[in-house]
C-alpha positions as CSV (number, residue, x, y, z in Angstrom):
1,X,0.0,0.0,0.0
2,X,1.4,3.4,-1.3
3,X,1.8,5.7,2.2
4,X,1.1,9.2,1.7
5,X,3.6,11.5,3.6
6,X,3.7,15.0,4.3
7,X,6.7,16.6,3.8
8,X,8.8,19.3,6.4
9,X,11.6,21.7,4.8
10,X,14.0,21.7,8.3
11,X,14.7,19.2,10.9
12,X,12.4,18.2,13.6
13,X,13.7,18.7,17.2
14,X,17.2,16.5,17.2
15,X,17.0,14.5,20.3
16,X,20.5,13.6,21.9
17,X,21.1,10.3,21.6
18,X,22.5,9.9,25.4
19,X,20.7,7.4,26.7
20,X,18.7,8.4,29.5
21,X,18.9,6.4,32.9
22,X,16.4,7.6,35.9
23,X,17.3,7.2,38.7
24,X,14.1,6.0,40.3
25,X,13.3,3.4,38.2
26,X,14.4,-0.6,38.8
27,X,13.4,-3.2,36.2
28,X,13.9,-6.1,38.3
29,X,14.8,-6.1,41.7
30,X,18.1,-6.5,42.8
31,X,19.3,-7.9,39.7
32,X,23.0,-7.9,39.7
33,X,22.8,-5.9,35.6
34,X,21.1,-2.9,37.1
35,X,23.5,-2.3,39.7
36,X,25.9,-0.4,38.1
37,X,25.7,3.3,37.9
38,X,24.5,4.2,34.5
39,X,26.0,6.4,32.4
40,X,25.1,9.6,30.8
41,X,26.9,9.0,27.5
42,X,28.2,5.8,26.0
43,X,29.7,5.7,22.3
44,X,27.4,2.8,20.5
45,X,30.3,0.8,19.9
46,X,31.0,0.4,23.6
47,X,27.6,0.2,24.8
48,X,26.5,-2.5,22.4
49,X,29.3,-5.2,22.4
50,X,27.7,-6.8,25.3
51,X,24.5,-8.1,26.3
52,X,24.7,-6.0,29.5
53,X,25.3,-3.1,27.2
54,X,21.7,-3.8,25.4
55,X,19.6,-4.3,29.0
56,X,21.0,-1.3,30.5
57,X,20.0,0.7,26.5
58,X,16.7,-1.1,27.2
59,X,16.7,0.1,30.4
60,X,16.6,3.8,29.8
61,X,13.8,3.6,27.3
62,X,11.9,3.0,30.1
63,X,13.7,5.5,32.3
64,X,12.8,7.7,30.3
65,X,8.9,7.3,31.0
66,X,9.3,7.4,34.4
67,X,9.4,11.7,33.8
68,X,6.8,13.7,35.8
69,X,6.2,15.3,32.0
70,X,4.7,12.2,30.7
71,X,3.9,8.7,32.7
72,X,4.0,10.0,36.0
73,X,2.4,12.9,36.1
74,X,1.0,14.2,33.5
75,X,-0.2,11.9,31.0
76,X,-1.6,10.0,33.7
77,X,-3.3,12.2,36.7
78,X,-2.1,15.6,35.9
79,X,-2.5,17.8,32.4
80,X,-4.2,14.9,30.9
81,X,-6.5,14.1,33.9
82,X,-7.6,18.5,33.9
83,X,-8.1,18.0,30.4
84,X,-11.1,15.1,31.2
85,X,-12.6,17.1,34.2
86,X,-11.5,14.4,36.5
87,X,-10.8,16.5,39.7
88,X,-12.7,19.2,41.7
89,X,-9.1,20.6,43.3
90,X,-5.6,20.8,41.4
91,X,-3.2,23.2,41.8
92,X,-4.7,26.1,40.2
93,X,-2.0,28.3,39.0
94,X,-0.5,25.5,36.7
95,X,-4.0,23.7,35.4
96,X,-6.6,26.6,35.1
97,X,-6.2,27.0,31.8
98,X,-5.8,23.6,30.9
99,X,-9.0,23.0,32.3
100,X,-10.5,25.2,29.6
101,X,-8.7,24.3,27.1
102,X,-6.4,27.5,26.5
103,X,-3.3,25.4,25.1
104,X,-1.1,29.0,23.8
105,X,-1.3,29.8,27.6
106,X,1.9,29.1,29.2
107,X,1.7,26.6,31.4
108,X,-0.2,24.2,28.7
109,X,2.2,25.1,25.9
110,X,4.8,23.8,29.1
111,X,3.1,20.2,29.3
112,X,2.3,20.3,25.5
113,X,5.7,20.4,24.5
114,X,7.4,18.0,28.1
115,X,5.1,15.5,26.3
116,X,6.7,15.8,22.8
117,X,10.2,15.6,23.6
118,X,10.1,13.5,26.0
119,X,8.1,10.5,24.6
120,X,10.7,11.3,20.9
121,X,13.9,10.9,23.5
122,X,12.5,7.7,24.7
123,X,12.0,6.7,20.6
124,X,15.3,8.2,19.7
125,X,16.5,5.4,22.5
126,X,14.8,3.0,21.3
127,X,15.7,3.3,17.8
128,X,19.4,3.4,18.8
129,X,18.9,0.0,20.3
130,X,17.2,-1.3,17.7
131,X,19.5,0.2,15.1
132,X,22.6,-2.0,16.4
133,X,20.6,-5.3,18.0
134,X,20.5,-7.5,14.9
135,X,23.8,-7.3,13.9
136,X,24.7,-8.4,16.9
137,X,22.7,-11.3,17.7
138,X,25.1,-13.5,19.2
139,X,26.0,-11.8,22.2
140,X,22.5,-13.2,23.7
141,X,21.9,-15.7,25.9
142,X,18.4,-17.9,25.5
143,X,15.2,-16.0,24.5
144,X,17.3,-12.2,25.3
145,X,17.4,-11.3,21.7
146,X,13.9,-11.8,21.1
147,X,12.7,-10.1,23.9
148,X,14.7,-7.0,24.2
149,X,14.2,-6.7,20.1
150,X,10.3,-7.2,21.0
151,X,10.0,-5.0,24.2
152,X,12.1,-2.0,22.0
153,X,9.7,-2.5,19.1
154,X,6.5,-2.3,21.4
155,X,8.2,0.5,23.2
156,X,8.5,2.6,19.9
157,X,4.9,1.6,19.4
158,X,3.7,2.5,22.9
159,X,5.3,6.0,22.9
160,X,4.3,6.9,19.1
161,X,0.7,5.6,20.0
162,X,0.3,8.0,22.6
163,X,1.8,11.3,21.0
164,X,-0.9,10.3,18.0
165,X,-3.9,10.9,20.5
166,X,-2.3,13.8,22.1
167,X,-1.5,15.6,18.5
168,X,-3.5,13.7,16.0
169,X,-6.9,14.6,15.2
170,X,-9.5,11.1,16.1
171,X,-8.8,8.3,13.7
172,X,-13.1,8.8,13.1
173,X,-12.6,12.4,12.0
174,X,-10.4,12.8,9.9
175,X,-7.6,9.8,8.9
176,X,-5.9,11.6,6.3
177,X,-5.4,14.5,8.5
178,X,-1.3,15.4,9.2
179,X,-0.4,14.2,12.6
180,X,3.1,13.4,14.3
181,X,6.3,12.2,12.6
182,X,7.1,8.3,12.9
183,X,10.4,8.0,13.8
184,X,12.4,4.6,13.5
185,X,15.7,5.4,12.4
186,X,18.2,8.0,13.9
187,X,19.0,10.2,11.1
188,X,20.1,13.9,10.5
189,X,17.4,13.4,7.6
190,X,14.2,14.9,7.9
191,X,11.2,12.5,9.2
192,X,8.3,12.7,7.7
193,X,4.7,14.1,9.1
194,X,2.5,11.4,8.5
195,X,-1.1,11.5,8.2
196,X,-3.2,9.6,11.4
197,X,-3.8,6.4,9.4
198,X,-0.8,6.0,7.9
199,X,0.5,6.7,11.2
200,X,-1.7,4.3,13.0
201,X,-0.7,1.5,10.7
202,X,2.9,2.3,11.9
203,X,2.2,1.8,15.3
204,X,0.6,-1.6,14.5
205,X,3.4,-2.7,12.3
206,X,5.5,-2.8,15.5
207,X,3.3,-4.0,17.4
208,X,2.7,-7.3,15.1
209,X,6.3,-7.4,14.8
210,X,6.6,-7.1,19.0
211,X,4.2,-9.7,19.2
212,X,5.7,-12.2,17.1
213,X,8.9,-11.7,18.5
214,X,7.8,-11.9,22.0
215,X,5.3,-14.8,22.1
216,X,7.4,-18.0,21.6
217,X,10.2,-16.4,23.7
218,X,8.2,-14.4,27.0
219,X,8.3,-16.1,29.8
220,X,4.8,-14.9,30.9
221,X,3.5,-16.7,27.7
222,X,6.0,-19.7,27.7
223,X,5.9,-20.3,31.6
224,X,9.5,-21.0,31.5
225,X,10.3,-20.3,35.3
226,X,13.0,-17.3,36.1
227,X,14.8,-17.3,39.0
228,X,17.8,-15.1,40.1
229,X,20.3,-17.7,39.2
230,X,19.1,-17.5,35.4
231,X,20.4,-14.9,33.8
232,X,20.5,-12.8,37.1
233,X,16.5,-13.3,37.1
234,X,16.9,-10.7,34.2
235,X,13.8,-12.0,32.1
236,X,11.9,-11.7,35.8
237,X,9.1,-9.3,37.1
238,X,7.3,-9.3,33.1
239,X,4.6,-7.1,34.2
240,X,7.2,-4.5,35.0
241,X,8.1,-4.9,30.9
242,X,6.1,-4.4,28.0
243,X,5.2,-8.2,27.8
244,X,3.4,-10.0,25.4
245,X,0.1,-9.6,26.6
246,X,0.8,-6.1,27.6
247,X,1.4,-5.5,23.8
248,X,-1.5,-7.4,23.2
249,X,-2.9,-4.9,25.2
250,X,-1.6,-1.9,23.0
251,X,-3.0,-3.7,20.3
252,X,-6.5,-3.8,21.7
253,X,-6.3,0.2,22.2
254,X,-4.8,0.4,19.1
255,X,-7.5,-1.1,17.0
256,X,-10.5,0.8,18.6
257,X,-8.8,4.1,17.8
258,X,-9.0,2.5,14.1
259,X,-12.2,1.1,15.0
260,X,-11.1,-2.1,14.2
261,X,-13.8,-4.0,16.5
262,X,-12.8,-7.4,15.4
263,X,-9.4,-6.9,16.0
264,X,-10.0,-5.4,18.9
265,X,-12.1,-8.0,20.3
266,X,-9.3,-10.5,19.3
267,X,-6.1,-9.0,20.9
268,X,-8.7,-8.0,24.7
269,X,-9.7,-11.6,24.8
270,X,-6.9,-13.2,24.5
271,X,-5.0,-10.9,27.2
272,X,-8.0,-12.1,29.3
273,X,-8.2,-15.8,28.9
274,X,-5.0,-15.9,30.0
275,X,-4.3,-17.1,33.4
276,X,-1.7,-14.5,34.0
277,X,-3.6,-11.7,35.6
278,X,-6.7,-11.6,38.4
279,X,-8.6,-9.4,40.0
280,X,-7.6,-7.7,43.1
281,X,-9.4,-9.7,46.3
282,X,-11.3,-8.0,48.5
283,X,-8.8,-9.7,51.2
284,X,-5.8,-7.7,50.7
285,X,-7.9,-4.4,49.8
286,X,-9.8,-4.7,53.0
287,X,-6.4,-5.1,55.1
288,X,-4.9,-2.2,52.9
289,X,-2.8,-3.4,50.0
290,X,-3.0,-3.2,46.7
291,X,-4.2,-0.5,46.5
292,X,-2.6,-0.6,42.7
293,X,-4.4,-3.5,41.7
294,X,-1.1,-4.8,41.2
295,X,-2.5,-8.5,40.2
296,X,-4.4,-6.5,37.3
297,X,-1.3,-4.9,35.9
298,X,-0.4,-6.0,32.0
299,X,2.0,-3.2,32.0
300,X,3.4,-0.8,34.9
301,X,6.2,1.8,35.7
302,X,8.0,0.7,38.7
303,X,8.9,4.3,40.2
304,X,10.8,4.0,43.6
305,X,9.9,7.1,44.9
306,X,6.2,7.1,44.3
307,X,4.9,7.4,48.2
308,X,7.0,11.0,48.2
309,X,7.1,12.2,44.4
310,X,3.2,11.4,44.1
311,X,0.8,10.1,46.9
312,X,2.5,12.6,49.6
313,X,2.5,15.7,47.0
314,X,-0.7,15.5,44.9
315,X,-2.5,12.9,46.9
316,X,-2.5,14.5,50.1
317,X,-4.4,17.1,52.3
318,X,-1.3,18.4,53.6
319,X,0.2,19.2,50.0
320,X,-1.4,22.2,48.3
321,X,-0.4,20.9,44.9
322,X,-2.7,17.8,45.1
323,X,-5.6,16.1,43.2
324,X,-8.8,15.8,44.7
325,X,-12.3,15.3,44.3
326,X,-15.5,16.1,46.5
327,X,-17.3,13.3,48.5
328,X,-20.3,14.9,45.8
329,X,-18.7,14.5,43.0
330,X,-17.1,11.4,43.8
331,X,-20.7,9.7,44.9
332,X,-21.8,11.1,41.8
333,X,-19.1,9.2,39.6
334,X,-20.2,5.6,41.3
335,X,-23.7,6.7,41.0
336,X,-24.2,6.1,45.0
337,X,-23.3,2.7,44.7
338,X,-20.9,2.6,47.8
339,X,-20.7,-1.3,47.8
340,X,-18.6,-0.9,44.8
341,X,-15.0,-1.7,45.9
342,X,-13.0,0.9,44.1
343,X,-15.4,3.5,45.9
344,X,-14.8,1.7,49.6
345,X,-11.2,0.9,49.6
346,X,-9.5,3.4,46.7
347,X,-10.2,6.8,48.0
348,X,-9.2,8.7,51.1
349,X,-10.7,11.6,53.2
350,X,-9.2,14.4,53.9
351,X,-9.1,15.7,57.7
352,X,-10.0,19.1,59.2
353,X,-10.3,22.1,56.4
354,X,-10.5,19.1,54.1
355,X,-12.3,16.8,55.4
356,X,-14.8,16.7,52.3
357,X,-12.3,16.5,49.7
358,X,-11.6,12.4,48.7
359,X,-8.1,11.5,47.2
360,X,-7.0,8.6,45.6
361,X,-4.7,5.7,46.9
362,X,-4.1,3.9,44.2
363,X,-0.6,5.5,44.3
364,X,-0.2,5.1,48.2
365,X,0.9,2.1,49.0
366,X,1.4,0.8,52.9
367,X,5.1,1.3,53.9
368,X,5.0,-2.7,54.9
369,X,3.3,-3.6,51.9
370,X,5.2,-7.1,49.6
371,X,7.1,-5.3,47.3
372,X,5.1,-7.0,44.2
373,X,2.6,-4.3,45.4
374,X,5.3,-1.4,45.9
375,X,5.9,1.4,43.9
376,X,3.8,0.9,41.0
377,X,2.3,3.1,38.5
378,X,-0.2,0.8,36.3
379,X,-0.3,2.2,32.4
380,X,-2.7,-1.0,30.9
381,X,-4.8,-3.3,33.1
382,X,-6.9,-5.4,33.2
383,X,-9.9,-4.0,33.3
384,X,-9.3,-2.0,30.1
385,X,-9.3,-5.1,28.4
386,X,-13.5,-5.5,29.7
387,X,-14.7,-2.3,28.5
388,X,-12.7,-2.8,25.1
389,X,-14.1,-6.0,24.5
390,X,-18.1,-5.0,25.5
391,X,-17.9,-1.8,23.9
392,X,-16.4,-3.5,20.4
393,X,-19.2,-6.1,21.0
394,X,-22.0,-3.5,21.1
395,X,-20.5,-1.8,18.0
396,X,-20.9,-5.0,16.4
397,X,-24.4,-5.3,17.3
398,X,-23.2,-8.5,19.8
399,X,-25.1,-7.0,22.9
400,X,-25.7,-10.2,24.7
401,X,-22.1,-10.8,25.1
402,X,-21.5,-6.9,25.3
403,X,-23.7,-7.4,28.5
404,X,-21.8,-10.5,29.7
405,X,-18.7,-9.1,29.6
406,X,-19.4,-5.3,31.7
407,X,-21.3,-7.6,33.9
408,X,-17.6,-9.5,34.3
409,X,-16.5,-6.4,35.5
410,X,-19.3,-4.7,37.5
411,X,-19.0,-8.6,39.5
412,X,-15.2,-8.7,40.3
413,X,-15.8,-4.5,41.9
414,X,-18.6,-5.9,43.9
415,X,-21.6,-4.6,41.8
416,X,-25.0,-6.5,41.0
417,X,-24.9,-7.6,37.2
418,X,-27.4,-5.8,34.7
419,X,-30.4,-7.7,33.4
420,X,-29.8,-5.2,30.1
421,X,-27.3,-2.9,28.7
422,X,-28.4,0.5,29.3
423,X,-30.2,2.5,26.6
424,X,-27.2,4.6,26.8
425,X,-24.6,2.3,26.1
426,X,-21.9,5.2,25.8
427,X,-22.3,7.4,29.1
428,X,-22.5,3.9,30.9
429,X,-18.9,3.2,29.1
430,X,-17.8,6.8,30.0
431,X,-18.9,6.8,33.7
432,X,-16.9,3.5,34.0
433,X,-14.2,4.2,32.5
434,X,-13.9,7.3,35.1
435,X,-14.8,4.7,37.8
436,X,-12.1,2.5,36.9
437,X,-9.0,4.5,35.3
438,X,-9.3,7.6,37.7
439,X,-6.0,9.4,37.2
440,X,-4.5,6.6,34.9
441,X,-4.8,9.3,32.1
442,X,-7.4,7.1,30.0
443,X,-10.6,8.9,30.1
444,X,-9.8,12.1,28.0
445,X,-8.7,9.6,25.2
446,X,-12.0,7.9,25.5
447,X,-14.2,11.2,24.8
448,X,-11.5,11.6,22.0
449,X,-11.9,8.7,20.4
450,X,-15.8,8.8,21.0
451,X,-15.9,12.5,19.6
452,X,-17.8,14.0,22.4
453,X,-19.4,17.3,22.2
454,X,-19.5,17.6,26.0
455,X,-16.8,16.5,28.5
456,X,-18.6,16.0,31.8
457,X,-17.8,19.1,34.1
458,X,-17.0,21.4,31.2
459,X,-18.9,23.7,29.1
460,X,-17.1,24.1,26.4
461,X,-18.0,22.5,22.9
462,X,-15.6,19.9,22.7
463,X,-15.5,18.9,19.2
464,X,-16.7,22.6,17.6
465,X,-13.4,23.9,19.8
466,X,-11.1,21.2,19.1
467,X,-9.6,20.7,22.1
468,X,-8.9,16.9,21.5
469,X,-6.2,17.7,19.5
470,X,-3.1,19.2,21.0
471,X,-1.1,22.2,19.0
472,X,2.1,21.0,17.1
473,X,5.2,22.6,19.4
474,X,6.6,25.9,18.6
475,X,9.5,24.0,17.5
476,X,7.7,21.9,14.8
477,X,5.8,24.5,13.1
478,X,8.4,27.3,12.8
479,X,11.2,25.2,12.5
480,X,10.4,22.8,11.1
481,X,7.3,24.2,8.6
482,X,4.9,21.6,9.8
483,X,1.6,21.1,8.1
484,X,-1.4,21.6,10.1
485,X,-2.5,19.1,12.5
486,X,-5.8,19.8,13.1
């Protein structure tokens, strides 16, 4: 198929091609590969003549994510959750004018562009990996070279899929609209704007090519056991890696933003008829852990300092910076059903001045808490996969097992099943989805995708204003002559 590409005069924003190591971030615990201190700048040819040279590349791309200007912070509770109306109380001088969608003020064009340079540096890192891995094939032991290759791939995906809902218009609007750059090589040479299908296809190119990669050699498909005398326990801890069925995942998203309902139906249920993920019991929630949902998690950040960096400074009544919402609002949100167990055991009250403000503990986990439940920040779980699958069902004019599969969901939070999908299939799918993804920065990609007039909480004319679609960076569109995105 012949891809249409729209052409740019200068260069796009060069990223350095340094990798970039955070410090709060461990893969897999102790793991004697991740305990050297990383280094700011490595020549290629160094860095890649050794296996231990790939993990630590590998390693970075996913530093790089753990950035308050993306995955934890503001593409998850922050910008991205003001945009969706999600919170009552932020921290007004930064997110008034995101919440009404003023993006040339300065604090949005801020987050805009954080969001747009970082998720590229992560690419530029990936690419770098993946521009030096199969030439050097032999340096791995069992099932590495598969893996890292497949994990980098799904990486590039991830992060490109992600920029094309923040600056692409909705695949349902407009496909042949310009959107973002696809970048897969590291080149002087100028990349390409490509249009939203054309770049929608590229995100699912590497996410085939992930998958196959990754499914005859992941360990959380193969159920070859990992300990810490194999390969320092490196291919350990999967759900801290873009796995296979975490891709699968991606893939799911991927195709509804298409709308791709079959395929989409496909890659949710098989992510859910495996036997590697379950629902968080009642047991630990009700003796206060995990509070994540950790057992739900196809893909998580591990961020080490996430009690003091998030739940202490925007989850907290003693921080003036945090996120909250009312006990109104948030009654409002579960529709009064306070058996529900994400209303019971995932919210807080605050004390004195606050005492009517609720905030969420999904971040917060107990000091003495197993450290399989420590310090995660969940970016695709389980749950995701439900509403997927029921709302590509409906689409597909499948209600019964539409029904059968929200009612799997409304069952494992403790909620009586429906006899019969509402008349309103959508606001039901949108007042779940802000039930269950609360500051996981989901919901203002649902309204997106669904091209909603009205985002609960605002007034503003969603679509006429076109606030679903972010502005292209200074950078891009004087420097690099741009063509509109929107």
């Amino acid at each position: 198929m012949e891809t249409k590409q729209y052409k740019s005069n200068k260069h796009i924003c060069r990223f350095a091609f340094a990798l970039l190591f955070g410090v709060s971030l461990v893969l897999a615990s102790c793991n004697e590969w991740l305990d050297v201190q990383p280094r700011s700048q490595v020549e290629d040819t160094e860095l890649f003549s050794s296996e231990r040279g790939f993990k630590e590349a590998l390693s970075g791309v996913y530093s790089s994510m753990v950035s308050s200007n993306t995955y934890t912070k503001e593409l998850t509770y922050g910008f991205i959750g003001v945009l969706g109306q999600e919170w009552d109380y932020y921290y007004s001088s930064q997110y008034n004018d995101a919440a009404t969608y003023n993006y040339e003020a300065a604090y949005p064009t801020g987050f805009i562009r954080g969001i747009w340079t970082t998720n590229y540096s992560g690419i530029s890192n990936a690419n770098n990996l993946l521009a030096n891995i199969d030439a050097n094939a032999g340096l791995f032991a069992k099932d590495n070279y598969e893996v890292i290759k497949g994990e980098a791939l799904a990486l590039r995906a991830f992060l490109h899929f992600d920029l094309l809902r923040c600056f692409g218009v909705s695949y349902a609007v407009n496909p042949q609209q310009p959107s973002i750059p696809y970048s897969t090589a590291l080149s002087y040479r100028v990349t390409p704007q490509l249009c939203v299908s054309d770049a929608t296809e590229a995100v699912l190119q590497d996410v085939i090519g992930a998958e196959t990669l990754l499914k005859e050699h992941d360990p959380i498909v193969t159920g070859r056991m990992i300990t810490e005398t194999v390969d320092n326990g490196y291919l350990s801890n999967r759900q801290l890696h873009l796995n296979y069925y975490a891709v699968k995942g991606l893939e799911a998203r991927v195709r509804m933003w298409k709308g791709d309902y079959e395929g989409a139906v496909s890659a949710a249920s098989e992510v859910m008829l495996a036997d590697a993920f379950h629902w968080a019991t009642v047991n630990n929630l009700q003796n206060g852990y995990d509070r994540c949902l950790a057992d739900e998690h196809l893909f998580a950040l591990n961020n080490l300092t996430l009690t003091s960096d998030v739940a202490d400074t925007y989850f907290s009544d003693n921080s003036t910076n945090s996120f909250a919402v009312t006990r109104e609002r948030l009654l409002d949100y579960f529709g009064n059903a306070t058996q529900d167990y994400r209303y019971t055991f995932l919210f807080k009250s605050g004390s004195s001045t606050h005492a009517n403000n609720r905030y969420i503990t999904k971040y917060d986990e107990p000091s003495n808490a197993a450290e399989f439940y420590s310090n995660k920040m969940p970016l695709i779980r389980i749950a995701e996969m439900y509403l997927i699958k029921s709302e590509a069902l409906y689409r597909m004019g499948n209600t019964d097992e539409a029904l059968s599969t929200l009612n799997q969901l409304r069952n494992a939070r403790n909620l009586s099943v429906l006899s019969e999908l509402p008349t309103d299939f959508y606001t039901e799918l949108i007042h779940e989805y802000r039930r269950e993804l609360l500051g996981e920065g989901q919901l203002f990609f649902l309204y997106k995708r669904l091209n909603c007039e009205n985002i609960l909480y605002s007034d503003a004319n969603a679509v006429a204003d076109k606030v679903y679609t972010f502005p292209l960076p200074i950078s891009e569109t004087e420097s690099a002559y741009r063509e509109a995105n929107k």
